[in-house]
C-alpha positions as CSV (number, residue, x, y, z in Angstrom):
1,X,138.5,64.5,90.6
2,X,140.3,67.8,92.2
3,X,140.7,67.6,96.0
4,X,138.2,70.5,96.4
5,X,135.3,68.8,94.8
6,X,135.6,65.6,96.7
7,X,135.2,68.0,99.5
8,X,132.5,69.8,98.1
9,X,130.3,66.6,97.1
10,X,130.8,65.2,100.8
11,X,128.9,68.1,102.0
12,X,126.3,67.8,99.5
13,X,125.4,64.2,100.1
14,X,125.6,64.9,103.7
15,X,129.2,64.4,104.4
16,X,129.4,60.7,102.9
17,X,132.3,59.6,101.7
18,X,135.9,61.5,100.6
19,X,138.2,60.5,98.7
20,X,141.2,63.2,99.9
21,X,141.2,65.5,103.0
22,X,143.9,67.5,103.8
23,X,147.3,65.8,105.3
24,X,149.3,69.3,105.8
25,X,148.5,72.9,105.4
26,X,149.5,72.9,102.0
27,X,149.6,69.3,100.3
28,X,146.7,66.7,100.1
29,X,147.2,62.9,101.8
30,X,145.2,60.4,99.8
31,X,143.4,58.5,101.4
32,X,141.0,55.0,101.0
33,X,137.3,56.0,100.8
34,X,135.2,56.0,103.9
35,X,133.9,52.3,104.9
36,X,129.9,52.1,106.0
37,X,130.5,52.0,110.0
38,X,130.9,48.0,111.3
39,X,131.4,47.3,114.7
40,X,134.1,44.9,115.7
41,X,132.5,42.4,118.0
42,X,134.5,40.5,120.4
43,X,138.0,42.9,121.0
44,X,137.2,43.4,124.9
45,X,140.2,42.8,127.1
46,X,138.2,44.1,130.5
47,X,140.5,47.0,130.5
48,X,138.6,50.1,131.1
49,X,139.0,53.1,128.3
50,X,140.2,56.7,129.4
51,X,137.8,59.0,127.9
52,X,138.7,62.1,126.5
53,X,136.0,64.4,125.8
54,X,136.8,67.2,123.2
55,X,134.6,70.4,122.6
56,X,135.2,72.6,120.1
57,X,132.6,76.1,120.4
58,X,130.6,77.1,118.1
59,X,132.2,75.5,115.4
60,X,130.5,74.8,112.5
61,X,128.9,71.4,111.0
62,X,131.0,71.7,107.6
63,X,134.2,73.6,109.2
64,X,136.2,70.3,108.9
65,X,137.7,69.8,105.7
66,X,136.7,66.4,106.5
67,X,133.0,67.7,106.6
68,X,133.4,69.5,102.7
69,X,135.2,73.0,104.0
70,X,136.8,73.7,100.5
71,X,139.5,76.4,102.3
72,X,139.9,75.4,105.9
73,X,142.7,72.7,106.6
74,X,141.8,70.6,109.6
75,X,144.5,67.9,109.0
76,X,144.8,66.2,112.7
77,X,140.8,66.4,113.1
78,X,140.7,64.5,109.7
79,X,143.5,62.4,110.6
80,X,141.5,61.6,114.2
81,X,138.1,60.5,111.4
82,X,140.5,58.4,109.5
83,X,141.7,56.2,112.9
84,X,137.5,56.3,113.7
85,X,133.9,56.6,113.0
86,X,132.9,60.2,111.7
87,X,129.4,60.9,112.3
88,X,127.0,62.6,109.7
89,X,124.3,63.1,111.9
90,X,125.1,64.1,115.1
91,X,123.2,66.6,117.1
92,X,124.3,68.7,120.1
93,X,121.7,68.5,123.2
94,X,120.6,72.6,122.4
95,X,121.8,75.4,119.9
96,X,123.7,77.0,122.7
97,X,126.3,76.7,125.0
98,X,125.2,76.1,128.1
99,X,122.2,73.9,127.4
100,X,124.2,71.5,125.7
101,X,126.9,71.3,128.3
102,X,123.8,70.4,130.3
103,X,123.1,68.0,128.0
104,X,126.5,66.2,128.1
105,X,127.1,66.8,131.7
106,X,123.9,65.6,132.9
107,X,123.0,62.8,130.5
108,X,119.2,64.7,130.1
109,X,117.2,67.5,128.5
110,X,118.7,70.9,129.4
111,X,115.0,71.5,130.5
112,X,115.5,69.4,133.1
113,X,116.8,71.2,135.2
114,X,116.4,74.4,136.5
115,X,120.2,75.9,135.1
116,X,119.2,74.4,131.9
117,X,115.9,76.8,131.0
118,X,118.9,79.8,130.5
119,X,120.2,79.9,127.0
120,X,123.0,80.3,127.6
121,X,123.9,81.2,131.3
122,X,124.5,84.6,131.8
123,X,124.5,85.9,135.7
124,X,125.6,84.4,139.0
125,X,122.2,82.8,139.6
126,X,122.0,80.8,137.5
127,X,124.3,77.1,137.4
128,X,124.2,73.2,137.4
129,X,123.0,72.0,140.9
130,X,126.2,70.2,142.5
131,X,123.7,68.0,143.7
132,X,122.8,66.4,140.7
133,X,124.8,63.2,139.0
134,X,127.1,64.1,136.3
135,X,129.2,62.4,133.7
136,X,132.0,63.6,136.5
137,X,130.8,62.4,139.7
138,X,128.8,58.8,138.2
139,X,133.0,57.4,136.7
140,X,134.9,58.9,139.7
141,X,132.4,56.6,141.9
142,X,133.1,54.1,139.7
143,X,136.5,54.4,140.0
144,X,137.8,57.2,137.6
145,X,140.0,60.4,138.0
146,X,138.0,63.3,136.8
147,X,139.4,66.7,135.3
148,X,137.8,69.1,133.1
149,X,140.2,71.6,131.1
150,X,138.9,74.9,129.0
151,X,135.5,76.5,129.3
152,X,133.0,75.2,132.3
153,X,130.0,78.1,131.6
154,X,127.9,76.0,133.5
155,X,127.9,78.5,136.1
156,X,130.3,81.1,138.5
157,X,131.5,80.6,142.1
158,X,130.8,80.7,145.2
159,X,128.0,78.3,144.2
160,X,128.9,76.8,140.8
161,X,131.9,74.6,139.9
162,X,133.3,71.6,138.0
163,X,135.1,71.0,142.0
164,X,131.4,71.0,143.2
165,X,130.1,68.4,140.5
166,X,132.1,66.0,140.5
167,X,135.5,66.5,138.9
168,X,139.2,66.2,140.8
169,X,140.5,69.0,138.9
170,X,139.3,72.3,137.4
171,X,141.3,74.7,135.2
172,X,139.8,77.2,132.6
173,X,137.0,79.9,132.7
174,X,133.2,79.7,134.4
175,X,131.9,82.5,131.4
176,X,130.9,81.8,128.1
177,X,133.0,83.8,126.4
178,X,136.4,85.7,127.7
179,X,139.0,87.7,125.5
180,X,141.6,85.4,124.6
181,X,145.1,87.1,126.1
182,X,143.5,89.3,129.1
183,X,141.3,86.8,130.1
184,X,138.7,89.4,131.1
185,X,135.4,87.2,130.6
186,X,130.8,87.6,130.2
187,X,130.8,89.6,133.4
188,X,133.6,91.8,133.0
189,X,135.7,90.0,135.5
190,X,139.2,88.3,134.9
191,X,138.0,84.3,134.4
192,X,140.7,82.0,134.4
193,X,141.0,79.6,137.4
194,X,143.0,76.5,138.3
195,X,140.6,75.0,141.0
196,X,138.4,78.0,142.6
197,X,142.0,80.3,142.8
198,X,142.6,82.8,139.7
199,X,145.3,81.8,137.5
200,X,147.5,84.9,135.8
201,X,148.6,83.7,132.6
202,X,148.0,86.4,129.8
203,X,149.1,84.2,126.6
204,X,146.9,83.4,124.0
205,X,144.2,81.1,125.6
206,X,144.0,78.2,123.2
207,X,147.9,77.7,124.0
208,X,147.1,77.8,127.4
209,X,144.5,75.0,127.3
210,X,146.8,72.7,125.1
211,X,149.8,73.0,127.4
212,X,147.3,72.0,130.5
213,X,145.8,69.1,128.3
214,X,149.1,67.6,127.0
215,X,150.6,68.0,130.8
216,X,147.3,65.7,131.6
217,X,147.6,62.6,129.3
218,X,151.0,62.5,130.0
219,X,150.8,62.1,133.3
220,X,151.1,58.4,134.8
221,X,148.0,57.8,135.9
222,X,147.1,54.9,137.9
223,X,143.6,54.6,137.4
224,X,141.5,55.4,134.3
225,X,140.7,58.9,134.0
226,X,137.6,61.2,132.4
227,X,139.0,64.5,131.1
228,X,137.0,67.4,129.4
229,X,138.5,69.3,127.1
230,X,137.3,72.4,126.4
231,X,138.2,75.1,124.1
232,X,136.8,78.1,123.6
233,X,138.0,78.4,119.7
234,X,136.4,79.4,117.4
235,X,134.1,81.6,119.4
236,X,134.0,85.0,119.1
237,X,135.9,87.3,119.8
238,X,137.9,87.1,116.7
239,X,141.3,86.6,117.8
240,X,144.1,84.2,116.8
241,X,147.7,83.7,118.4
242,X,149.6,87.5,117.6
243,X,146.4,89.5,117.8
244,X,147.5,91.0,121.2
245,X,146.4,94.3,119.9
246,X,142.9,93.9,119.1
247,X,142.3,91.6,121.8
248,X,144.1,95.0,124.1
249,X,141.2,97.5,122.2
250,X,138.6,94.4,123.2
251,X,140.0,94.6,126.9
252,X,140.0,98.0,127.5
253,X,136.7,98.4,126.0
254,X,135.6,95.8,128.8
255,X,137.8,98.0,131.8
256,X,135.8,101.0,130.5
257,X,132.2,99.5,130.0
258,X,129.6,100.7,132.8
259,X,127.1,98.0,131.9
260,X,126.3,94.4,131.5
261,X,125.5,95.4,128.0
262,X,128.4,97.3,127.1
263,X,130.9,94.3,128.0
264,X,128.7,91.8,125.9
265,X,129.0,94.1,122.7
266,X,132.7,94.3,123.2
267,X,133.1,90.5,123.4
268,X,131.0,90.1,120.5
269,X,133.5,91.8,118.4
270,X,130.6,92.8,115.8
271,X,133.0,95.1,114.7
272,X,135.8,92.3,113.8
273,X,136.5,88.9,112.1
274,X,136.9,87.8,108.6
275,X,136.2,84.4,107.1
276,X,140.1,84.5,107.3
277,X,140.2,85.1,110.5
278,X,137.9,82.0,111.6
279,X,139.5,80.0,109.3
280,X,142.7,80.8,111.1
281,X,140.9,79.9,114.6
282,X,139.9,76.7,113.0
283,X,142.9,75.5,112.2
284,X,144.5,76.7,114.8
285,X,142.4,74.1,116.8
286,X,142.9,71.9,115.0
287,X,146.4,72.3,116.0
288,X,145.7,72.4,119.1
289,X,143.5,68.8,119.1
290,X,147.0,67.6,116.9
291,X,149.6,68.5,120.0
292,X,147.2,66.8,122.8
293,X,146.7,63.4,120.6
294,X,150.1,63.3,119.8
295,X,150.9,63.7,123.8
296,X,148.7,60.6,124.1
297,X,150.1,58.8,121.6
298,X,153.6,59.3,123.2
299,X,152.1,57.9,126.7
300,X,151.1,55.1,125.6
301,X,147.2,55.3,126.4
302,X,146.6,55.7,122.8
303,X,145.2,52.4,122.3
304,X,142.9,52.0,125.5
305,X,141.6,55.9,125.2
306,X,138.0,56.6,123.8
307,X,138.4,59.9,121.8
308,X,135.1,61.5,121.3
309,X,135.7,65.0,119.5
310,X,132.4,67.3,118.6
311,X,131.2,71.1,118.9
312,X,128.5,72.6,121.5
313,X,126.2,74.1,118.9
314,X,126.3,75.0,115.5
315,X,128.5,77.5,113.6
316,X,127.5,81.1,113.2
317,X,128.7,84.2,110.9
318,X,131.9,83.1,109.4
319,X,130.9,79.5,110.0
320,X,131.0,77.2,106.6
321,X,127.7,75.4,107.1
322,X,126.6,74.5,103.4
323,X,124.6,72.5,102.8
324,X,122.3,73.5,106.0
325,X,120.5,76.1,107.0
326,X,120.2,78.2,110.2
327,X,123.0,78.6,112.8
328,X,124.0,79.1,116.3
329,X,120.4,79.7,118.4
330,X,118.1,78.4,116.0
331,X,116.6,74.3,115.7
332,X,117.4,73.9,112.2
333,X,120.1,71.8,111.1
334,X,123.0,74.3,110.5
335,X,122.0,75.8,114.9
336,X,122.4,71.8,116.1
337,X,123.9,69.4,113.6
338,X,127.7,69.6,114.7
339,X,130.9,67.2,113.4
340,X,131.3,64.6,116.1
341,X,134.4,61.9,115.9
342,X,134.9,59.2,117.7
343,X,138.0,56.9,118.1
344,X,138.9,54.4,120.3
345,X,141.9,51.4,118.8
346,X,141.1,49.0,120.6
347,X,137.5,48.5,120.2
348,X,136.7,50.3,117.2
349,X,138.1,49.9,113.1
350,X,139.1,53.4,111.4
351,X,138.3,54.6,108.4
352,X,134.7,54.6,109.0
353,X,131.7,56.9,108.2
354,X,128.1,56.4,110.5
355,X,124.8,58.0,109.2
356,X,123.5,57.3,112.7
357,X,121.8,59.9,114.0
358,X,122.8,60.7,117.9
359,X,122.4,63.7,120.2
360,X,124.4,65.0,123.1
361,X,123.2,62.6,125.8
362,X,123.2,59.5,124.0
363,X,127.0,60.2,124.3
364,X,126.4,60.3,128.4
365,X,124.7,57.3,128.5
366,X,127.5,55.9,126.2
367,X,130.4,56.7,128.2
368,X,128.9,55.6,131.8
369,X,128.6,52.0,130.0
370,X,131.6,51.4,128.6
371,X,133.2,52.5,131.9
372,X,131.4,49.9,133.9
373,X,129.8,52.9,135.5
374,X,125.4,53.2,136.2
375,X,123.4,55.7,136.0
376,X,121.8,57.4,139.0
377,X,118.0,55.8,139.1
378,X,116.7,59.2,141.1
379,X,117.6,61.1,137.5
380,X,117.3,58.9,134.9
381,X,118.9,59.5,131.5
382,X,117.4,60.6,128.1
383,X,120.3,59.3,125.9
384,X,120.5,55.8,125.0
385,X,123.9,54.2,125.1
386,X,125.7,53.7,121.6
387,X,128.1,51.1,123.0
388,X,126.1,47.6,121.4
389,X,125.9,49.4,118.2
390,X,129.4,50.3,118.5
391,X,131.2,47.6,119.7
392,X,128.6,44.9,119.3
393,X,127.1,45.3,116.2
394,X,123.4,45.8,117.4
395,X,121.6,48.2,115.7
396,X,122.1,52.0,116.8
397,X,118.8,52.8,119.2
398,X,115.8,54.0,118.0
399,X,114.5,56.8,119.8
400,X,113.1,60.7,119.2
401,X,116.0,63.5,119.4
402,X,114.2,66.1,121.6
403,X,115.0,70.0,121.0
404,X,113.3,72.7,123.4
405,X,114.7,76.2,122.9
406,X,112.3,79.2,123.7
407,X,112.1,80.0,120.3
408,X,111.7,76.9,118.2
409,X,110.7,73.3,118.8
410,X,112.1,70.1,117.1
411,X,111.8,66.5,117.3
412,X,113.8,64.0,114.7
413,X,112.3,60.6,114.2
414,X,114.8,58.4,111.5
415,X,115.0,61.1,108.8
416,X,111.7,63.1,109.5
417,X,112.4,65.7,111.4
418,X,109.2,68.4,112.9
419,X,110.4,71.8,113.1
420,X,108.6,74.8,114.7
421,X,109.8,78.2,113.8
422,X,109.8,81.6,115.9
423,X,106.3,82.7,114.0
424,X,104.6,79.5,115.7
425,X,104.7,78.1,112.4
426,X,104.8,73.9,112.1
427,X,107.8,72.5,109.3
428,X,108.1,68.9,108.3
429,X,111.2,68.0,106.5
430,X,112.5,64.4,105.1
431,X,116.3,64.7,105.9
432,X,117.5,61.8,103.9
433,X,116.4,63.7,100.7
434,X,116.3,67.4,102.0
435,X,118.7,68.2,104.8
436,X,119.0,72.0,103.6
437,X,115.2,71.9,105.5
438,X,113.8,73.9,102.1
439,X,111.1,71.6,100.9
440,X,108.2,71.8,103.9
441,X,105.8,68.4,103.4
442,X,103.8,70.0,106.4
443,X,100.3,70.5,103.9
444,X,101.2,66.6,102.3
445,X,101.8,64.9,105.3
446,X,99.2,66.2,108.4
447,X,98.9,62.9,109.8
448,X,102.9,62.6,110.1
449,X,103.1,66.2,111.3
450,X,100.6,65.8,113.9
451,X,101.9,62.4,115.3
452,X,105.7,63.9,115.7
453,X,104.3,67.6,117.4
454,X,102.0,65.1,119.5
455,X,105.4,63.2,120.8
456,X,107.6,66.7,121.0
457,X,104.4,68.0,123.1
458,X,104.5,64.4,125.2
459,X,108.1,65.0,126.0
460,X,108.0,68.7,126.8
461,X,105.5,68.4,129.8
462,X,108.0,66.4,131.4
463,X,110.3,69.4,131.7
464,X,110.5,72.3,133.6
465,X,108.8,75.6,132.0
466,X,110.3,78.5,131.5
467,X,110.0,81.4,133.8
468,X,107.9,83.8,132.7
């Protein structure tokens, strides 16, 4: 069977099992097929894992060639599922940004708190209260050293910071978006900082995150560390290493802008990018991802590091997303189902493939328990852990995943998932057999439909409502 249509047929089943995925740029590495995901019961030493937390942006469920993209070559991402467990259905916490960060950072629904109703954040208002417990500030009182490299947007100084909530060390940008050599970020302003200080470095901002991240794991630390990687690639604007002079038009369009409005249209770049451009930003992450686990291999935390690699949201425009539908800002599958890796030697076989499905705080929950680290009882978590299923065998938890978005509503119980769309109109899908969300069983099943929008509506007045 050609390499492209082992791809191909991974998407369709839902990214099951392939046979091949890309070992170089141009050449193909065969590999054994993917194993059914087993836990390996009974490989603690009491050693404490480093966890390194990896975000890519925006990025696509299907962008991996590991995930059925037949042209993009993602060979250290699909050389990270081979030493893991690759995850078919993994959800992010929202189909934004910020919300999901949220998510992960907070252990709970975006909604609950008061940063977490803005999708994404977009003014100096609006941030994660550094009073609140995060991922952050729960392992460094449990012993860890905390850093968080790349994109924060999670809100702006004076009154927002990764330094105020709970991490040692802060370097990369507070905005959602910024151009990718100037630096000049979502409110017009230059957005690169190392602590709360501006940092001038004008190369090409993916290299500058790498070179941070590799000095990081190679550092001899003498305690376990938490470190959040970051990157901004693939999100727009449209710019890979040597496009100094479009990203110069995209900065000078932001100099000259005399509103909010004008600097957001600029960074959108709706007037740029190619399917060969993102494919180029893919893989150029993919590099990226390569030269940092390759600096942890060489300092000898490989083994006793917890690699967890995933995207904020879904794909959108140039994304490859087949076979789902929607993107980026919507509750279907293709705005929310995102590739999601996870590796860690000593406690987990690789070669593995989990159909488990798992959303953005379950990850929280999963990383304060394997660090020996609890949870704050005044703001108690909606993940469940995945450490017994994991590393003990248990079965993975059963529980709802919870979407809230102002638009849509969505709730996933096992493979039946409630969907309601920006009309106000009610979906119910069976994911095992329709993933692509096409066939609606809403008019065959009303008793299903009704107990699932019941539970979404149970959960939601729990949350904060939006302002008006």
């Amino acid at each position: 069977m050609p390499e492209i249509s082992r791809r191909a047929l991974g998407a369709l089943v839902g990214g099951g099992a392939v046979g091949a995925v890309a070992g170089t740029a141009g050449a193909a590495e065969a590999v054994p097929v993917e194993r059914p995901f087993r836990a390996r019961p009974g490989a603690a030493s009491g050693q404490r894992p480093n966890i390194l937390v990896i975000l890519g942006d925006d990025l696509g469920w299907a962008d991996l060639s590991s995930y059925g993209a037949p042209h993009i070559r993602t060979p250290n991402l699909d050389r990270l599922a081979r030493q893991g467990v690759r995850f078919t259905d993994a959800y992010s916490g929202s189909a934004t940004c910020s919300p999901t960060r949220f998510s992960l950072y907070t252990g709970r629904y975006p909604g609950r708190t008061k940063g977490g109703l803005a999708e994404p954040i977009a003014n100096r208002s609006q941030g994660l209260d550094p009073n609140h417990p995060t991922l952050a500030s729960l392992l460094k009182k449990a012993g860890y050293a905390t850093a968080l490299i790349g994109k924060w947007h999670c809100g702006w100084l004076p009154d927002y910071s990764p330094t105020k909530s709970g991490w040692d060390e802060f370097f990369g940008n507070h905005g959602g978006v910024l151009e990718y050599f100037s630096k000049l970020g979502q409110l017009g302003e230059y957005d690169l900082y190392e602590g709360d200080a501006e940092y001038k470095d004008l190369r090409y901002y993916t290299d500058v995150l790498t070179e941070r991240a590799v000095e990081y794991v190679s550092r001899d630390h003498g305690q376990p560390w938490l470190l959040n990687l970051n990157f901004t690639t693939p999100h727009w604007p449209w710019l890979a290493e040597g496009d100094e002079e479009t990203g110069a038009e995209i900065a000078e369009k932001i100099r000259n802008a005399k509103s909010q409005a004008e600097v957001s249209a600029a960074l959108n770049h709706y007037d740029g990018g190619s399917v060969a451009k993102y494919t180029e930003m893919v893989q150029s992450l993919d590099a990226a991802v390569g030269e940092v686990l390759t600096a942890l291999r060489h300092s000898g935390q490989e083994e006793h590091t917890l690699v967890y690699f995933a995207s904020d949201n879904g794909g959108e425009r140039w994304s490859y997303l087949w076979p789902l539908s929607g993107e980026k800002f919507v509750l279907q599958e293709g705005g929310i189902r995102v590739p999601t890796i996870v590796r860690w030697p000593h406690r987990i076989d690789g070669n593995q493939v989990s159909h488990a499905p798992n959303l953005s705080p379950d990850w929280t929950a999963t990383f304060l328990e394997v660090a020996g680290a609890r949870p704050d009882p005044a703001y108690p978590l909606d993940g469940a852990s995945l450490a017994g299923y994991l590393l003990r065998g248990e079965q993975p938890p059963e529980h709802d995943l919870f979407w809230r978005v102002r638009a849509n509503r969505a709730l996933r119980r096992g493979n039946w998932k409630y969907y309601r769309d920006a009309a106000g109109k009610d979906h119910l899908y069976d994911l095992a057999e329709d993933q692509r969300e096409q066939a609606d069983l809403a008019p065959d099943r009303p008793e299903l439909l009704a107990e699932l929008k019941a539970a979404w509506e149970e959960t939601d007045r729990t949350l904060l409502p939006y302002p008006a």
